[in-house]
N, C-alpha and C positions, 0 to 999 in steps of 0.2 A: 181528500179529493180522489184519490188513489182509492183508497177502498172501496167508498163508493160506488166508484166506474167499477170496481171488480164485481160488487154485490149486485148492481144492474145486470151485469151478463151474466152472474148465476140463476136469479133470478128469470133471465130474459131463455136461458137454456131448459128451467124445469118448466116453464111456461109451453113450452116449444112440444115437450113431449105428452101425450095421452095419457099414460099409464102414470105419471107422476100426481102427487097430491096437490089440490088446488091451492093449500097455505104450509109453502114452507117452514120450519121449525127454524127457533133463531139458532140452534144448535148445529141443524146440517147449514145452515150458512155460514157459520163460524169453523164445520171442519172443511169443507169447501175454500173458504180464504185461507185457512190456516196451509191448504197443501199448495195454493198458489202465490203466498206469500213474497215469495223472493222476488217473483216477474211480475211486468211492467203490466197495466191493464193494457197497454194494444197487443202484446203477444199474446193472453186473455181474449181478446177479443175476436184474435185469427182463430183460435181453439174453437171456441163458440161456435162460428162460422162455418168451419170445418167438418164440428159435428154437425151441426142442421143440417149443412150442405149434403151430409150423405157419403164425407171424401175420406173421413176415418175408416179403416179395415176396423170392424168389433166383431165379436160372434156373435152369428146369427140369434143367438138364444136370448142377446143381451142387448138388441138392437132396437127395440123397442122402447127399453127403458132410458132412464136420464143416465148418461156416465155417471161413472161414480169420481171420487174426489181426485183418485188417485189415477184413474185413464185422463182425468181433464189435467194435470199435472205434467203426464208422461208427453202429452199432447203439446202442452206449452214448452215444453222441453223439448222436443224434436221439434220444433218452429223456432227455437232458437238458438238448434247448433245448424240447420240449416240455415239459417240468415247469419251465422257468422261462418261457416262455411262459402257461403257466395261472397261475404266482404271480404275472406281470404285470398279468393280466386278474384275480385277486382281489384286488390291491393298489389298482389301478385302480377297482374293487368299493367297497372301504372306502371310498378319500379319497372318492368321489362321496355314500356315507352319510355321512360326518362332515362334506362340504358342504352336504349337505341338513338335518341338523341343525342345524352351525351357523345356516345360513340359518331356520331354524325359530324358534331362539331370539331372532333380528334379530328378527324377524317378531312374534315373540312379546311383547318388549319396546317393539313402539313402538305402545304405548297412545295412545289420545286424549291423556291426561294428561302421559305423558312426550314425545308431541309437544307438546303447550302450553309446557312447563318449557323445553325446547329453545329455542324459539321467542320466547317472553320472555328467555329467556339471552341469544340473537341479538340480538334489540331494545337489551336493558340497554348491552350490548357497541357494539354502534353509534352509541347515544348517547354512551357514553361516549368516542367518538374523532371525532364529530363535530366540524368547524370552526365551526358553531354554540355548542356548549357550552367551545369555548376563549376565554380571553380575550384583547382582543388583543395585551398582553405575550405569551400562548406563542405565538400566531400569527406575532409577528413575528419571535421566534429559531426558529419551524419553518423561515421563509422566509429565513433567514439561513442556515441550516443547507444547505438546499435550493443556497442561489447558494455555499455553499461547498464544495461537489459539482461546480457548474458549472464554477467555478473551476480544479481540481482536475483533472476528465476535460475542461477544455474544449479542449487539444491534441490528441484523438483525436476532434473532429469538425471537419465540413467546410460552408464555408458554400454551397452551388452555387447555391441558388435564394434573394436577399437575404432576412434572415430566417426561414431555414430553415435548419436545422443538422441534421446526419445524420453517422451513427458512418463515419469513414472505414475500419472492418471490411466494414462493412455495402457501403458504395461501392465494397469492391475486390470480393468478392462479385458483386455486381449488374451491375457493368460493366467494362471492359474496355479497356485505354488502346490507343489507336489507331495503326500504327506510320508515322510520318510522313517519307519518303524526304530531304523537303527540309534535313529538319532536320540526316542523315545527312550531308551535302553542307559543312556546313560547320564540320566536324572531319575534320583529315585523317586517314589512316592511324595506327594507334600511336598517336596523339594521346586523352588523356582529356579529356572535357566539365569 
């Protein structure tokens, strides 16, 4: 079906122009489909259109004659990144309406009242993990818990400044170990440290 409809508009394009032979060769119809092959007969069809119409830029020298396979190609090709250029810029269209809505509805729902509700949710929340309202049985298995952590990760830090511990990630990261010639000196050759 497809074909067809393409081999009508080729047919309907060499028709169109004067200088062209009145019986096409099944051979130039076959390289004519073959360079339109991928696309749809209606972007075909725009092409068609296009040329008759007159709205194709060709050179003057070539204006008269039928396009050749490869301008009717290029032709269907720029009609179809323009037409997916415009569905970009409608798509693009939407999502910015249904961000402006949703943003509407944001907007919409944050009443006075459903900021207070919020806001006391936060408060309640906060009390309740406050070290104030712990007793101090749970304070003291938090801090049990806390040095059994320390315990735990405390081979991957480093002590450089006394009582100051720092991840030894963090130390390789930030600095830089120094290369010391002297030290070179007293392993010989082949020899491992």
């Amino acid at each position: 079906m497809e074909r067809e409809a393409k081999e009508a508009l080729i047919l309907r394009l060499f028709r169109a122009y004067p200088g062209a032979d009145s019986k096409v060769s099944r051979a130039t119809v076959d390289t004519y489909l073959k360079a339109i092959d991928f696309f749809p007969a209606r972007l075909v069809d725009i092409a068609v259109e296009q040329f008759l119409t007159g709205q194709v830029q060709r050179d003057q020298r070539n204006r008269p004659f039928v396009p050749s396979a490869d301008e009717l190609a290029t032709q269907v090709r720029t009609i179809r990144y323009e037409e997916g250029k415009t569905q970009r810029l409608l798509q693009a269209g939407r999502l910015q309406i249904e961000q402006r809505d949703k943003d509407a509805d944001v907007d919409a729902a944050r009443t006075p009242e459903a900021m207070a509700k919020v806001k006391s949710m936060m408060e309640a929340f906060t009390e309740s993990v406050s070290p104030t309202q712990k007793t101090p049985a749970e304070i003291a298995k938090a801090k049990a818990d806390l040095h059994r952590l320390d315990i735990k990760f405390e081979g991957d830090f480093e002590e450089r400044i006394p009582g100051v511990k720092v991840s030894s990630y963090l130390i390789s990261k930030l600095t830089h170990e120094t290369f010391d010639s002297r030290e070179e000196d007293n392993y010989p050759m082949g020899e491992d440290r």
